[in-house]
mmCIF file of the C-alpha atoms, coordinates in Angstrom:
data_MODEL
# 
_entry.id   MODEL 
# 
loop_
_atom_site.group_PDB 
_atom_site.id 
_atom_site.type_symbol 
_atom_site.label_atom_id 
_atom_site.label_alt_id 
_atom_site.label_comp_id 
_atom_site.label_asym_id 
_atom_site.label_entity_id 
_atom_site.label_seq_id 
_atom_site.pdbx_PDB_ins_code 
_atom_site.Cartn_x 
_atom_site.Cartn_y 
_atom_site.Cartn_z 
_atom_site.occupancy 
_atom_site.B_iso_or_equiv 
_atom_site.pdbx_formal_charge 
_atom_site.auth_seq_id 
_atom_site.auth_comp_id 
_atom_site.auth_asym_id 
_atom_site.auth_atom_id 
_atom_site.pdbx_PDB_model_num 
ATOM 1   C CA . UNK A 1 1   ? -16.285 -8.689 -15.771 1.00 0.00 ? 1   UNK A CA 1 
ATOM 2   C CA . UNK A 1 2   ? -14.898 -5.187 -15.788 1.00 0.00 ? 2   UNK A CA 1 
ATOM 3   C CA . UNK A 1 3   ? -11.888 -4.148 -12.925 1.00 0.00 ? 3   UNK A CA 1 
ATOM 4   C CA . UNK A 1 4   ? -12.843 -1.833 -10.676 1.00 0.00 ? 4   UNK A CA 1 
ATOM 5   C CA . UNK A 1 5   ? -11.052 0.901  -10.450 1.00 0.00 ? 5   UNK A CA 1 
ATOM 6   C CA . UNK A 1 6   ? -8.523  0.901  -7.494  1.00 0.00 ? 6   UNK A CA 1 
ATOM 7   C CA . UNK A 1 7   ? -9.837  4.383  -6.641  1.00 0.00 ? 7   UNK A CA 1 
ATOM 8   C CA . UNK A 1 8   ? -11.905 7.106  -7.475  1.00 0.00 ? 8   UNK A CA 1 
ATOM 9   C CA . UNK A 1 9   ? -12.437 11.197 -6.427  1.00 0.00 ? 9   UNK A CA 1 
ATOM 10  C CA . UNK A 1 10  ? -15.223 12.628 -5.197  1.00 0.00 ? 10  UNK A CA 1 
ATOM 11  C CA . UNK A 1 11  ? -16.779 15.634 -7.131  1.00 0.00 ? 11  UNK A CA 1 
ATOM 12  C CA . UNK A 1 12  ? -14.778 18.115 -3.919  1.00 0.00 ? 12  UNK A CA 1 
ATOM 13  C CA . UNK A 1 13  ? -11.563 16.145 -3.940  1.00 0.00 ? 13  UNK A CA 1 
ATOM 14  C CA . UNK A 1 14  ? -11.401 16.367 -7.654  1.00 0.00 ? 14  UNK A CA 1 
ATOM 15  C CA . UNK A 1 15  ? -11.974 19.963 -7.796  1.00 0.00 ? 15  UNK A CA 1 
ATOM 16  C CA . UNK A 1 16  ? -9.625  20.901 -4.687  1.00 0.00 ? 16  UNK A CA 1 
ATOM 17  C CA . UNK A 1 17  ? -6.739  18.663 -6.533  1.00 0.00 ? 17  UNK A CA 1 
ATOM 18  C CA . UNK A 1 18  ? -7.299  20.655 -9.525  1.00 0.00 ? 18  UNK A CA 1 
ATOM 19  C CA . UNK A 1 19  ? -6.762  23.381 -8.051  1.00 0.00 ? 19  UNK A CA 1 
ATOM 20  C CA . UNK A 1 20  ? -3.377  22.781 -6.167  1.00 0.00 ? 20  UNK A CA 1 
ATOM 21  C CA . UNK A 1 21  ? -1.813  20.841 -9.173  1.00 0.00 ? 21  UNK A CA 1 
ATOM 22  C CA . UNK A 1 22  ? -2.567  24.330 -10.872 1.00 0.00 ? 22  UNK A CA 1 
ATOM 23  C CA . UNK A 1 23  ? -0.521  26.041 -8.783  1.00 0.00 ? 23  UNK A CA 1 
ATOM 24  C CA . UNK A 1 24  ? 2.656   23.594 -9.005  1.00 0.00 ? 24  UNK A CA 1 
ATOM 25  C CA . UNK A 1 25  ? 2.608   23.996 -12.603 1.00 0.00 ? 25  UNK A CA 1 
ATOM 26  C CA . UNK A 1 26  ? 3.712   20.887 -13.547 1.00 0.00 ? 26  UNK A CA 1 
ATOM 27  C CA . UNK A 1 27  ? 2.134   18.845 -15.976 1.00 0.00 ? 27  UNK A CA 1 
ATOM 28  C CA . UNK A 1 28  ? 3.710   15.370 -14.786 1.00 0.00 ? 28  UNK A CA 1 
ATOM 29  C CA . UNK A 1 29  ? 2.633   16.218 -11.277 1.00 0.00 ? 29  UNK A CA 1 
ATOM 30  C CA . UNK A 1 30  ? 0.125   13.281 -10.020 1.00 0.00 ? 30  UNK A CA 1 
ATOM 31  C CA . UNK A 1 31  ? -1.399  12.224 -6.339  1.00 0.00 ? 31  UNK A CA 1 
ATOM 32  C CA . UNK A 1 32  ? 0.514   9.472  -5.204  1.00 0.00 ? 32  UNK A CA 1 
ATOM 33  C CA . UNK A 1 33  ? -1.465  7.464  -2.735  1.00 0.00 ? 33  UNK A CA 1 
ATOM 34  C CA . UNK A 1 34  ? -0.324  4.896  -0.584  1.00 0.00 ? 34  UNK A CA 1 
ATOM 35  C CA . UNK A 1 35  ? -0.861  2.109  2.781   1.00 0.00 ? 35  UNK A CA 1 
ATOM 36  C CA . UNK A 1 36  ? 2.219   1.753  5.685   1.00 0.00 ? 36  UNK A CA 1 
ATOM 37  C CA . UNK A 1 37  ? 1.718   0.087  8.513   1.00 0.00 ? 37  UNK A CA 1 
ATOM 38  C CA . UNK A 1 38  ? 1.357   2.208  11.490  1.00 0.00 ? 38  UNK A CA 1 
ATOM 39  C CA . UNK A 1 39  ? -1.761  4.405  12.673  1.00 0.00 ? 39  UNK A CA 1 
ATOM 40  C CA . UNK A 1 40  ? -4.027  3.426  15.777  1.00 0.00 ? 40  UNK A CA 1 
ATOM 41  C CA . UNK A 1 41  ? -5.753  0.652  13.790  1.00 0.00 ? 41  UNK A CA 1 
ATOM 42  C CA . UNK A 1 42  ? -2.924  -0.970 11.993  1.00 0.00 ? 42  UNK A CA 1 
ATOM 43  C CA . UNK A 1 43  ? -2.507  0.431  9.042   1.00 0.00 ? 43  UNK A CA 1 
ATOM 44  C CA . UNK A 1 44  ? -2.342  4.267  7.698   1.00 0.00 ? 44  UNK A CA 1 
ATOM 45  C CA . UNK A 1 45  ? -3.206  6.397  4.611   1.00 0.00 ? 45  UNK A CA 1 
ATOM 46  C CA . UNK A 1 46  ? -0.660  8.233  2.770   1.00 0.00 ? 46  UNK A CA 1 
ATOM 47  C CA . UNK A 1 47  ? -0.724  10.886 0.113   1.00 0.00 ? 47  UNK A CA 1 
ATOM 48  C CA . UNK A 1 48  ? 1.781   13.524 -1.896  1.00 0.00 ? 48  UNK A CA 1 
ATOM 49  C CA . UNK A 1 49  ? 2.283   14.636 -4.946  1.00 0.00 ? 49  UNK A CA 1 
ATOM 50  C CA . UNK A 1 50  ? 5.022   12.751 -6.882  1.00 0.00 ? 50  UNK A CA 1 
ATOM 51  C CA . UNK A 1 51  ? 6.023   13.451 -10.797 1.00 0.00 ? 51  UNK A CA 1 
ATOM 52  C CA . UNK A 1 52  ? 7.673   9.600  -10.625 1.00 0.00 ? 52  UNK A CA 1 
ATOM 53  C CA . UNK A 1 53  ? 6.123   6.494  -12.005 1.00 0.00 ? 53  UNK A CA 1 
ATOM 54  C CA . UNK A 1 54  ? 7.587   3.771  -10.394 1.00 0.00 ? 54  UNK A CA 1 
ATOM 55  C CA . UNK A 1 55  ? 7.717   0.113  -11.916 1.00 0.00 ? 55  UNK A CA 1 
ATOM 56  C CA . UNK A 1 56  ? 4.843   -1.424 -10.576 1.00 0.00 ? 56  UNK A CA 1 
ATOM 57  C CA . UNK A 1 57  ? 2.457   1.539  -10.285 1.00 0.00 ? 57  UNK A CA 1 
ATOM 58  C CA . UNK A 1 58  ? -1.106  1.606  -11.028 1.00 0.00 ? 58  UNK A CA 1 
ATOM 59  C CA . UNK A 1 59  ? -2.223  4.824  -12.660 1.00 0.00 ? 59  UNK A CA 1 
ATOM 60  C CA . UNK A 1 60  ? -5.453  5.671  -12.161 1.00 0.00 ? 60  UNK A CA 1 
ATOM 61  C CA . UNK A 1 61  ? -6.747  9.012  -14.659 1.00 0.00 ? 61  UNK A CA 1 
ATOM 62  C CA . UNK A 1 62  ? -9.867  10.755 -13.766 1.00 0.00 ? 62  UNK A CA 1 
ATOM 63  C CA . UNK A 1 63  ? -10.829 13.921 -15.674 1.00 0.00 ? 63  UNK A CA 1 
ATOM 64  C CA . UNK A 1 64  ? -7.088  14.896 -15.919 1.00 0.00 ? 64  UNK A CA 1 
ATOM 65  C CA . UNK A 1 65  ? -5.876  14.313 -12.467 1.00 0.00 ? 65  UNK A CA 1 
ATOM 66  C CA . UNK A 1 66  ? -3.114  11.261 -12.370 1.00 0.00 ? 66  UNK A CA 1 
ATOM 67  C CA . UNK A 1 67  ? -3.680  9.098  -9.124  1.00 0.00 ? 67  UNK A CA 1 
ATOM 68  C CA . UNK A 1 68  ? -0.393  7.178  -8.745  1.00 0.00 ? 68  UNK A CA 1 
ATOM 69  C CA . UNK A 1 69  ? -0.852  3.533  -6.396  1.00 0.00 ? 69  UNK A CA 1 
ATOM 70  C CA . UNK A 1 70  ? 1.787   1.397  -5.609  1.00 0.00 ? 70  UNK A CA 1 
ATOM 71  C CA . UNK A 1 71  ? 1.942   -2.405 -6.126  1.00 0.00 ? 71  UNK A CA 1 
ATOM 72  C CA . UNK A 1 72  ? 1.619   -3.087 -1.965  1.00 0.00 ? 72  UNK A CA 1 
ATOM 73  C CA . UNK A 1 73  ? -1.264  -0.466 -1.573  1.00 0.00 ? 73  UNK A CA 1 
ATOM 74  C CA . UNK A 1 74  ? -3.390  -1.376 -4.605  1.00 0.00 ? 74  UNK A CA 1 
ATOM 75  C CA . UNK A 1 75  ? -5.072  -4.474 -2.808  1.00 0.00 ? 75  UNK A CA 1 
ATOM 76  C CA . UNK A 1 76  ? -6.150  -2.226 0.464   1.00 0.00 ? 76  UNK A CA 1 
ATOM 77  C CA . UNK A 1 77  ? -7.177  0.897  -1.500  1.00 0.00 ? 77  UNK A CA 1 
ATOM 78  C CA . UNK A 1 78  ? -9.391  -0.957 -4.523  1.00 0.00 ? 78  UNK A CA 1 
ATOM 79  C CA . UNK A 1 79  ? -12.792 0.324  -4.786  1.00 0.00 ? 79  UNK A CA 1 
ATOM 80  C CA . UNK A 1 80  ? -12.335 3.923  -2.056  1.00 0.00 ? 80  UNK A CA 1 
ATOM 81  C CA . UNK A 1 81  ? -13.234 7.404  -2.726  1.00 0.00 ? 81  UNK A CA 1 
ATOM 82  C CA . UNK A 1 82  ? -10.836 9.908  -1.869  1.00 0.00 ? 82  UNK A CA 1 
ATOM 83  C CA . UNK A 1 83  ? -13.392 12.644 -0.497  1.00 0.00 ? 83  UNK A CA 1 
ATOM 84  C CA . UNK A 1 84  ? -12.601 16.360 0.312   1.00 0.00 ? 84  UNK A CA 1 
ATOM 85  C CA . UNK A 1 85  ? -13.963 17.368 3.614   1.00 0.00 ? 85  UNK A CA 1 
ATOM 86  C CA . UNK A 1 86  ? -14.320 21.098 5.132   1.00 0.00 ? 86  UNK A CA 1 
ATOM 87  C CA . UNK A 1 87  ? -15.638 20.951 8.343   1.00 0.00 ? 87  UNK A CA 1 
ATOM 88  C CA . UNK A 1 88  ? -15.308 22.325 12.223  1.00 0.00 ? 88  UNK A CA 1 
ATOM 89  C CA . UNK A 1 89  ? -13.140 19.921 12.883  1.00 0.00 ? 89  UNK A CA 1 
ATOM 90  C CA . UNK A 1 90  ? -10.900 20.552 10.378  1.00 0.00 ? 90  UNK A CA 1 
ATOM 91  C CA . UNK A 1 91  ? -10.275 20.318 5.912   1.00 0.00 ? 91  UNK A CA 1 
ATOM 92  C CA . UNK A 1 92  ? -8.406  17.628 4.398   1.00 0.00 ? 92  UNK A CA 1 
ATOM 93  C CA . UNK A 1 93  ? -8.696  14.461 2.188   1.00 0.00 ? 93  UNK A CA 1 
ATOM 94  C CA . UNK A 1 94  ? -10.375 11.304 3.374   1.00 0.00 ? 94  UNK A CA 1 
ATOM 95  C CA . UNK A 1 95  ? -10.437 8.056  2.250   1.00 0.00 ? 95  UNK A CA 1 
ATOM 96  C CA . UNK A 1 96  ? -14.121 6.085  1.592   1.00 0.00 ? 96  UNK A CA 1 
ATOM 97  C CA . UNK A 1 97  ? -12.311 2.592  2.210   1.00 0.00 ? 97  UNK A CA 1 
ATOM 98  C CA . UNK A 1 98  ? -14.196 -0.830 1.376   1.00 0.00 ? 98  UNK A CA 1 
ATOM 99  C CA . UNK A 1 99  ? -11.837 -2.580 2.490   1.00 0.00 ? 99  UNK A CA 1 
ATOM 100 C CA . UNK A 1 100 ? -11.531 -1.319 6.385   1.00 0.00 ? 100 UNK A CA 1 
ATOM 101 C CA . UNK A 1 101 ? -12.732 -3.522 8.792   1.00 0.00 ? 101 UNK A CA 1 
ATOM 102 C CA . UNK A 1 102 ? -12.294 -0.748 11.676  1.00 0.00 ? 102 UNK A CA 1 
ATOM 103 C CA . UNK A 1 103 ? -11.311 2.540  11.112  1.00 0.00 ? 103 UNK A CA 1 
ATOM 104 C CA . UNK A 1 104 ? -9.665  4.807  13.908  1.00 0.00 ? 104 UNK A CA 1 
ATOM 105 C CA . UNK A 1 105 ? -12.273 7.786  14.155  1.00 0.00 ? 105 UNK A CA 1 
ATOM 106 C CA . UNK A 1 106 ? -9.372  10.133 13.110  1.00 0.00 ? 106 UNK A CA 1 
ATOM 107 C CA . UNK A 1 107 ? -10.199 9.012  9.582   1.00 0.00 ? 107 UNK A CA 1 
ATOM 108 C CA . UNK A 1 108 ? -6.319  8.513  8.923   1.00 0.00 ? 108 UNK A CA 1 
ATOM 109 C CA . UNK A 1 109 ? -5.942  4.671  10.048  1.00 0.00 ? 109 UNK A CA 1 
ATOM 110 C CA . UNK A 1 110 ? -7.674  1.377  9.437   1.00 0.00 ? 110 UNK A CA 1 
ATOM 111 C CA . UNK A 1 111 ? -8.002  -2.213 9.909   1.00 0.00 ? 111 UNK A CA 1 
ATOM 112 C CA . UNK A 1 112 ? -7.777  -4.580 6.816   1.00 0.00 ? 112 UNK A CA 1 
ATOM 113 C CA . UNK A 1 113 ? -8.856  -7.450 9.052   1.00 0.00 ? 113 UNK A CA 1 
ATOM 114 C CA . UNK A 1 114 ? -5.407  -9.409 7.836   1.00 0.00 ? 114 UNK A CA 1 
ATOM 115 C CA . UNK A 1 115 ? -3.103  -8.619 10.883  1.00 0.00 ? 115 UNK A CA 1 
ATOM 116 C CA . UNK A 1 116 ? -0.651  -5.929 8.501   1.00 0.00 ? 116 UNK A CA 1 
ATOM 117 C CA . UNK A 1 117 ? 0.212   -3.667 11.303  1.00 0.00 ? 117 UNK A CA 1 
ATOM 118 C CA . UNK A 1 118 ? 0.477   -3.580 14.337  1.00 0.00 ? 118 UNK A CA 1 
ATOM 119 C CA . UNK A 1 119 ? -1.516  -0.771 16.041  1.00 0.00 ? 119 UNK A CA 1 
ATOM 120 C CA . UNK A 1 120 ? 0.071   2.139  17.339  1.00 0.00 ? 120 UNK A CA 1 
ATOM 121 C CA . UNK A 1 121 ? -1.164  5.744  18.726  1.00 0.00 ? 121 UNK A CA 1 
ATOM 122 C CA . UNK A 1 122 ? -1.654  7.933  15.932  1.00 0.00 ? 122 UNK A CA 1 
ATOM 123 C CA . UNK A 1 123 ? -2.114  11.340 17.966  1.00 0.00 ? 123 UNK A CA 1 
ATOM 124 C CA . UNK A 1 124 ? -5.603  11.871 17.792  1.00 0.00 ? 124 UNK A CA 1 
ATOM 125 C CA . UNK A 1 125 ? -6.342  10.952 21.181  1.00 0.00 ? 125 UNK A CA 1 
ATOM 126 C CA . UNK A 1 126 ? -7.328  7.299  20.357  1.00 0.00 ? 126 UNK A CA 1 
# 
């Protein structure tokens, strides 16, 4: 049986991560993705750009962009889509989680269903 990859971009997050690696010029530059606990449904999505592998990491390569996942956050994030959204209500990267039992409607937090967090007011008026 073949591992599924922890996660994968979407055709728009691919292409608007292209384009701001570009402008850090720096070829070791990757997304660095992550879980904490926190957010208004227990636990909450992280992302930055980080030139450091870190013992433990999962890399994750897709048409030259470098997804970096640490060993905690690699169970909760295995099989999502990172999606780039432009709408009224705002841009920004979303996460297509599997996973999430409940999801705060913010798009930023979720529920795992395993009691990680505990819940706590994100600021988006849930």
């Amino acid at each position: 049986m073949i591992e599924q990859a922890t996660v994968s971009l979407s055709a728009d997050a691919l292409a608007h991560l292209k384009g701001l690696l570009e402008k850090e010029a720096n070829p070791d530059l990757g997304l660095r993705v992550f879980v904490s606990g926190g957010g208004c449904s227990g636990l909450q999505y992280g992302m930055a750009f980080d030139d450091l592998t870190r013992p433990g990491d999962e890399i994750v390569e897709q048409d030259g962009v470098k997804i970096l996942i640490d060993d905690f956050s690699a169970p909760y994030l295995r099989g999502s889509e990172i999606d780039y959204v432009d709408s009224l209500m705002g841009a920004g990267f979303t996460v297509q989680n599997p996973n999430a039992v409940r999801s705060c409607s913010c798009g930023h937090s979720f529920d795992a269903g395993d009691d990680a967090g505990e819940a706590k007011a994100c600021g988006c008026g849930h």
